[in-house]
Structure formats: structure tokens, C-alpha cells
C-alpha positions as CSV (number, residue, x, y, z in Angstrom):
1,X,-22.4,12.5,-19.2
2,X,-20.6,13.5,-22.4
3,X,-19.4,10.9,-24.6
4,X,-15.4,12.4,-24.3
5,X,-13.0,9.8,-23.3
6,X,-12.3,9.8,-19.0
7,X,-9.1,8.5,-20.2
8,X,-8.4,11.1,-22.6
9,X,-9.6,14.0,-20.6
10,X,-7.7,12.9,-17.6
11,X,-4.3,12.6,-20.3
12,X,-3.3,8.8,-19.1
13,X,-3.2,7.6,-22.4
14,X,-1.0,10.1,-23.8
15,X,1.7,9.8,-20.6
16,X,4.7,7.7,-21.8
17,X,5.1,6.3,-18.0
18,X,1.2,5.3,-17.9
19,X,0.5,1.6,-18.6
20,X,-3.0,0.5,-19.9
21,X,-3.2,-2.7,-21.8
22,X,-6.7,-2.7,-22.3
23,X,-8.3,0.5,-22.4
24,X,-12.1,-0.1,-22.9
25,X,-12.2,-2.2,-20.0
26,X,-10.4,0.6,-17.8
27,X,-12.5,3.5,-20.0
28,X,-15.6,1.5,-18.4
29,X,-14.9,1.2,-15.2
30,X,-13.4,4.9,-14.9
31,X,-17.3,6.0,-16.1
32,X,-19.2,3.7,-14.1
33,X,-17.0,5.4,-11.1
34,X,-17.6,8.5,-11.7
35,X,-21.5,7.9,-12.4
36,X,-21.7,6.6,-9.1
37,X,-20.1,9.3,-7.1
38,X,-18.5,9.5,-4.2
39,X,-21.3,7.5,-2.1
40,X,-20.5,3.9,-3.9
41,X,-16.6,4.4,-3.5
42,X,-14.0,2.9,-0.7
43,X,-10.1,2.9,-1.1
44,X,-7.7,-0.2,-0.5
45,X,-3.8,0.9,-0.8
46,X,-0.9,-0.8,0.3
47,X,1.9,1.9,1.9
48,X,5.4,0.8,1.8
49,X,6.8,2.2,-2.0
50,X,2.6,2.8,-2.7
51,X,1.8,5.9,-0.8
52,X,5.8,5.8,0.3
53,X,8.2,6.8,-2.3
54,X,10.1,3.8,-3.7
55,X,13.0,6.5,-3.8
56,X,13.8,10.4,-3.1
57,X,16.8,12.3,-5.0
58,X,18.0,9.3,-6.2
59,X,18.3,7.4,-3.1
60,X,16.3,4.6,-2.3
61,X,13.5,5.2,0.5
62,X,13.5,2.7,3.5
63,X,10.5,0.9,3.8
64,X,8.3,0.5,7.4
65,X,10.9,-2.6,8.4
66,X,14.0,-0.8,7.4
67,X,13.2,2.1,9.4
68,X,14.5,-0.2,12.2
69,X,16.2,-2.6,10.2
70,X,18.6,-0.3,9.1
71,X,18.7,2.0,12.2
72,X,21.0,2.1,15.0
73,X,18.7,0.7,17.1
74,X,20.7,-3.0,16.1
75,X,24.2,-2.7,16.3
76,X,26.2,-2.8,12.4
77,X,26.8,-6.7,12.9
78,X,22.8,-7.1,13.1
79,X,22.3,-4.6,10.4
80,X,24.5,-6.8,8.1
81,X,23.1,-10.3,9.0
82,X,19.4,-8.3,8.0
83,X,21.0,-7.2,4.4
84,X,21.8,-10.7,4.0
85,X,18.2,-12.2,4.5
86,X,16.5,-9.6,2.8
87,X,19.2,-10.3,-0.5
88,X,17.8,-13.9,0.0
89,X,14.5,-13.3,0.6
90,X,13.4,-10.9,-1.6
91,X,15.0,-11.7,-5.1
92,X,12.3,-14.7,-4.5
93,X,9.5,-12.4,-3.6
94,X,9.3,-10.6,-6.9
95,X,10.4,-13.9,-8.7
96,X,8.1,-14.9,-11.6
97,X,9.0,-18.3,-12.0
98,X,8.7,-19.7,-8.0
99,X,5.0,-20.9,-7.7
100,X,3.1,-19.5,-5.2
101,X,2.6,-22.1,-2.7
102,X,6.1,-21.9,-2.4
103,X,6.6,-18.4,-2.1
104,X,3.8,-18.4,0.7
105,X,6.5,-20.2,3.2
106,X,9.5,-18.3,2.0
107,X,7.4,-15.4,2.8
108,X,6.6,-16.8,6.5
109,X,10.0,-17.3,6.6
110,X,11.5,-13.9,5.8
111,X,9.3,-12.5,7.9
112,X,9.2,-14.4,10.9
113,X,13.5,-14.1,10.7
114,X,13.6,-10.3,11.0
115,X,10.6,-10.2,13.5
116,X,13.3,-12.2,15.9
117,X,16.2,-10.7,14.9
118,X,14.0,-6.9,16.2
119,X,12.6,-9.2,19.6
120,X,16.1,-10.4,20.2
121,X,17.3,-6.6,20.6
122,X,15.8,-5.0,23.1
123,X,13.8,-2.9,21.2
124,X,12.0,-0.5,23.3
125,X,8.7,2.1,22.2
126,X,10.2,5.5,22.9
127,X,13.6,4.7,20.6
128,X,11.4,3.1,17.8
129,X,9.0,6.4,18.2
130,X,12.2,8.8,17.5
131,X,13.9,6.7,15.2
132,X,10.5,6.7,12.9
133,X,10.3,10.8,13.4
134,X,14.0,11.1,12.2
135,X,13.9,8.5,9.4
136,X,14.3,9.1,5.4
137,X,10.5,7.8,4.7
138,X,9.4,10.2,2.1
139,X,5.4,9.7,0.9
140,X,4.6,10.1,-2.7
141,X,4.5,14.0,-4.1
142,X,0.0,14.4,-3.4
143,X,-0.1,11.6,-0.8
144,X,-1.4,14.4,1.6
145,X,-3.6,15.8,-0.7
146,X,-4.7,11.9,-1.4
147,X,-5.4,10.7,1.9
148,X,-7.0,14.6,2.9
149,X,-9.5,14.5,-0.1
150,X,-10.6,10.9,0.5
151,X,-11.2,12.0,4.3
152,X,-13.0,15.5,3.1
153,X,-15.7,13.3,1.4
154,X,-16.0,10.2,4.0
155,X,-14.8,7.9,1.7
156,X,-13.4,4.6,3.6
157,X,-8.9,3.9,3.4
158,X,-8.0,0.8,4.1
159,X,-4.4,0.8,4.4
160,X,-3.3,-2.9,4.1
161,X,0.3,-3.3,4.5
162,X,3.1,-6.4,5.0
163,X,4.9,-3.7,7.2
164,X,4.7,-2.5,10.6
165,X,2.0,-0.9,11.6
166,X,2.7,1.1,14.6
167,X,6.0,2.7,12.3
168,X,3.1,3.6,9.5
169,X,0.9,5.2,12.2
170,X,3.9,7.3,13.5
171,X,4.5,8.2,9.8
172,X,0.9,9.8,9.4
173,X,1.5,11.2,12.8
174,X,4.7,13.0,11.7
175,X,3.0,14.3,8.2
176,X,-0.4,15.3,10.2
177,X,-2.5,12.7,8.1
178,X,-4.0,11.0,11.0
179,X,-7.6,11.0,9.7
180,X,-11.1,9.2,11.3
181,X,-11.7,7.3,7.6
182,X,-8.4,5.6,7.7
183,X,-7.8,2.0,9.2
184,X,-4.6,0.2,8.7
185,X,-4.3,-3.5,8.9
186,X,-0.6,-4.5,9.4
187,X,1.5,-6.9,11.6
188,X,1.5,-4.2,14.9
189,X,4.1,-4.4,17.8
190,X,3.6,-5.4,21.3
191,X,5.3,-4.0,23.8
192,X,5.3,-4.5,28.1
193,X,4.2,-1.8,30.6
194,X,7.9,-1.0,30.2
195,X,7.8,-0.2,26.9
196,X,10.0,-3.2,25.8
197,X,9.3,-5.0,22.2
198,X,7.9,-8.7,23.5
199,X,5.9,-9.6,20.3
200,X,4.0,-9.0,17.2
201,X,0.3,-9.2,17.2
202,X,-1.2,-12.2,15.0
203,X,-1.6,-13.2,12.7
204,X,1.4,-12.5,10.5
205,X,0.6,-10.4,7.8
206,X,3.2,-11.1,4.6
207,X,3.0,-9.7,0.8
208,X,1.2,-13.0,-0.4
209,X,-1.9,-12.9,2.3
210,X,-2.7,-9.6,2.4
211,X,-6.6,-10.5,2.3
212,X,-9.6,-10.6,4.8
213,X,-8.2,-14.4,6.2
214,X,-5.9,-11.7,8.4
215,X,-8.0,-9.3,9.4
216,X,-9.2,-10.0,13.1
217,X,-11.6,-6.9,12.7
218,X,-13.9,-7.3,8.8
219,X,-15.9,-4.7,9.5
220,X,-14.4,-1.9,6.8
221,X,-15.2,-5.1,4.2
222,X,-19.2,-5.2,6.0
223,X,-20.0,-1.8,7.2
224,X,-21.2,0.6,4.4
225,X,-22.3,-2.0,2.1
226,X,-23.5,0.4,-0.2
227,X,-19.6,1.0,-1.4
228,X,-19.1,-1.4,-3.8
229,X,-17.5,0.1,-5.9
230,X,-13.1,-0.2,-5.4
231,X,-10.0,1.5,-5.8
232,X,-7.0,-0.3,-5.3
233,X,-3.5,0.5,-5.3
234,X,-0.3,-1.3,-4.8
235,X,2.6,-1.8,-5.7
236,X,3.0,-5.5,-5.5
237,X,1.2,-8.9,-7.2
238,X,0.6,-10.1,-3.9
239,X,-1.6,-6.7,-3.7
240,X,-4.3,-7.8,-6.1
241,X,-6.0,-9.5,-3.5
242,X,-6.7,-6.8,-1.0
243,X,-10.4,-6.1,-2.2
244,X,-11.0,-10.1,-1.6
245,X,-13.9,-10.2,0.7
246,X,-15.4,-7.1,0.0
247,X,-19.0,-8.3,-0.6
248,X,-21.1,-7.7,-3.6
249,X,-18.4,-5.6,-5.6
250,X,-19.1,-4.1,-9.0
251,X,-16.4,-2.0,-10.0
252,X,-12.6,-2.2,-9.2
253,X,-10.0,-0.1,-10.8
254,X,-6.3,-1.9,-9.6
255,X,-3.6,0.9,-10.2
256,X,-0.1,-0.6,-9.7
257,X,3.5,1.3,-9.4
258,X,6.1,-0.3,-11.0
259,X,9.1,1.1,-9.3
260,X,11.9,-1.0,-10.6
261,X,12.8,-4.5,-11.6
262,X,10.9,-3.3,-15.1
263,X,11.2,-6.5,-16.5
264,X,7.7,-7.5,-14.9
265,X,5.9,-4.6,-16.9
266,X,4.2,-7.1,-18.7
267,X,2.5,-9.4,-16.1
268,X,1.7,-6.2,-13.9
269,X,-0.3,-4.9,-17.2
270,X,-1.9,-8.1,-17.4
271,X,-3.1,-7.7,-13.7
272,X,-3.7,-3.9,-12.8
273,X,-5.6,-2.1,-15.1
274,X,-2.9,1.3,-15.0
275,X,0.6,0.7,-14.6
276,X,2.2,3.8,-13.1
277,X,6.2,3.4,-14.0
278,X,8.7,5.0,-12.1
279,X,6.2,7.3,-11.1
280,X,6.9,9.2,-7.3
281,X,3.5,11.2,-7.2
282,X,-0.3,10.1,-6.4
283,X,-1.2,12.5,-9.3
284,X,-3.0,9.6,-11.8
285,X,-4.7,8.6,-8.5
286,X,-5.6,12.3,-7.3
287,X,-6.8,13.0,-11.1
288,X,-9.5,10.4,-11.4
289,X,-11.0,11.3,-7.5
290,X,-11.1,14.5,-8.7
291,X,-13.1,13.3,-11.8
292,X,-15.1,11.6,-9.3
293,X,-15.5,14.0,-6.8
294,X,-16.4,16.8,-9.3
295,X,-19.7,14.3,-10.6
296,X,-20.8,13.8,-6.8
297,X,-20.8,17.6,-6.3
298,X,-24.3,19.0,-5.3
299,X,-25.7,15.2,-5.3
């Protein structure tokens, strides 16, 4: 391999929304990727506002929860008493003075409020199904070509999400991107022979545990062992720790979107290695497969 910059030749460092506080270590980890090839490589993303857009035209994108949260699927006097937990709740999430055992419960908390609020309405399989199909989700500009590429060359998605996981799989459903290499790990519905909402599936999966103590099935962390080597994406702090209990890692390269709230630019640049700001596309993240893609070729 030539001694030219992966960094420079993939432009990150000249892109005024691109983030990298310290570029050797990031330069290294890009090279020993791409040495590697495709055959050491596996993919950990979060979706809501990582491979979903944060916002389209100016308008902010719901996120998995809102799709029904904000629906008519709960009458307006529902809708509002959900606006007011989530203004509780979430100025607390992203909060960078709470410690984290305390945001752990608060967390619990939110959550386990809105999962009662959707079993206390008579939520039923078919209206969540349409509601999804008709909703103002938008991905990311080159999350098809993202999630198509990484199937093209076998490389394992983990999709590890706070969300709902039966609205993301109706959201790759609607943008074909229903692929055999992907497995998402989310808190998943259940619903009676009737198709009623009765319950969510544990355990519950919030922003701050998002880590293999959740996940009832390990084996995309144990099958493949060869892959040690990590891409992960999110969009969060609580993301950082979706790679923990992959065994016998060697690389990671953590690539975080900042989509508002920019006043935590500088602890996201002290955690993820690139810092995508306000930044709607996958095209950083399609760049660098591509760089590693294009080094497997022929192998």
C-alpha cells in the first residue's frame, strides 16, 4: 500500500462538517481496515437519526416511537400527554452533567411510560403496519446503497436500536432493504392471535444499555470470529458501547452524527473517532467501504 493519506484521499480532513480530533489514531485504523479487507469486517449501527435522517426539508424526521407516538393511532389528548414526557425525558438523555447511574433509571423510566401509554390504546398490527408505510421516516441520502453494499460482500449489520423493532423492519420492508446479513436487536412488539398490542418482548432495550447484556440471541458477537475488526455508527453516547462483547476485537472505527444540540461537539470528538455534523447522507461511511471494498477485490 502507498504511503498517501486514507484520510486525505478519501477528503475527510478537508470537509468543514467532518470532526477528527486525533487523526493518526483514526489514519491507523482506516489502513489496518482496509489491509484487512472485507473478510475481518462487521458493521454495528444504531437507526433512529443514524441510518434515519435526523431531519428532511427542514422538518424534523420522526423517529421509530414517534411513528406511533405522533400518529392518529392515539387520540390528540394522548399525543400531547407523550410531548410532555418526551420534553422531560429527553433534555436529561443528552444531558452532560446527570451521571450515568442516574440516567440509567430515567431512561427505564421514559421508556417504560410510553410503552404503556401505546398498550393502554388498543393498538392493533394491521393499523401500526400502514401507519409505518405512510409515515415521514426518511433514511439518510446512500443508506440503500450502505446497507446493499455491506450485503453484496457478506459483511455482518447489526442494527442495535432503543426503538421499535417491528416499525424498523417495516421501514426496510417499505425501501426494499430487507437483506439476509442484517439482524436488528430492538425492544419488538407482541401482539395476540388478534393482532392486538399486549406487550413488548424483554428485556427493555433503552439508549444507555444498548450492549450484549440485552441481547437474548449473542451469536452475531460469536459466529464469524474471524471479524474482528468494527465499524460503528451512532448517533448517540450511549452508542459507544454497542461493539461490547464482540470478542477478540482489534480495530474499531466509531463514526458519530451530531445532528443538533452542537454544544456536545466536543465530548462526541473525544469519544468517536469522526464526527459527522449536520450531515443527512451515509457518504463518509460509503467512502471508506468503498476504500475497503476496492483492497478486498480479487483476494
Amino acid at each position: 500500500m502507498s504511503g498517501t493519506s486514507i484520510l486525505r484521499s478519501l477528503q475527510l480532513v478537508e470537509q468543514d462538517h467532518v470532526h477528527i480530533k486525533d487523526t493518526s489514531h483514526v489514519e491507523k485504523v482506516l489502513r489496518n481496515l482496509v489491509a484487512d479487507g472485507s473478510q475481518k469486517l462487521r458493521v454495528i449501527s444504531d437507526f433512529d437519526q443514524t441510518l434515519s435522517r435526523y431531519a428532511y426539508n427542514g422538518v424534523r424526521c420522526p423517529m421509530s416511537h414517534d411513528v406511533i407516538a405522533e400518529s392518529s393511532l392515539l387520540p390528540e389528548a394522548t399525543r400531547e400527554k407523550v410531548r410532555k414526557i418526551v420534553d422531560y425525558y429527553y433534555p436529561k438523555e443528552i444531558s452532560l452533567t446527570i451521571p450515568m447511574h442516574e440516567k440509567v433509571q430515567l431512561m427505564v423510566d421514559y421508556w417504560t411510560q410510553i410503552h404503556d401509554i401505546f398498550l393502554a390504546n388498543n393498538l392493533n398490527k394491521g393499523g401500526i403496519s400502514a401507519t409505518v408505510r405512510s409515515s415521514n421516516v426518511h433514511l439518510r441520502d446512500g443508506c440503500d446503497t450502505f446497507m446493499s453494499t455491506l450485503n453484496k460482500h457478506d459483511i455482518p449489520l447489526l442494527v442495535f436500536s432503543a426503538g421499535l423493532g417491528d416499525i424498523i423492519h417495516e421501514i426496510f420492508t417499505k425501501h426494499n432493504l430487507v437483506f439476509p446479513n442484517c439482524h436488528v436487536v430492538s425492544n419488538f412488539m407482541q401482539f395476540d392471535s388478534d393482532g392486538k398490542l399486549v406487550g413488548f418482548h424483554d428485556p427493555l432495550i433503552h439508549i444507555f444499555n444498548k450492549n450484549k447484556s440485552v441481547m437474548r440471541d449473542d451469536s452475531y458477537f460469536t459466529d464469524q470470529p474471524e471479524r474482528t475488526n468494527i465499524i460503528l455508527v451512532g448517533d448517540s453516547l450511549g452508542d459507544l458501547q454497542m461493539a461490547d462483547g464482540v470478542p477478540n476485537v482489534q480495530n474499531v472505527l466509531r463514526i458519530g452524527y451530531l445532528n443538533a444540540h452542537l454544544e456536545r461537539l466536543e465530548k462526541f470528538t473525544e469519544s468517536f473517532d469522526i464526527v459527522l455534523v449536520e450531515d443527512e447522507s451515509m457518504d463518509v461511511l460509503n467512502s471508506i467501504l468503498n476504500k475497503i471494498f476496492g483492497s478486498s477485490t480479487g483476494q
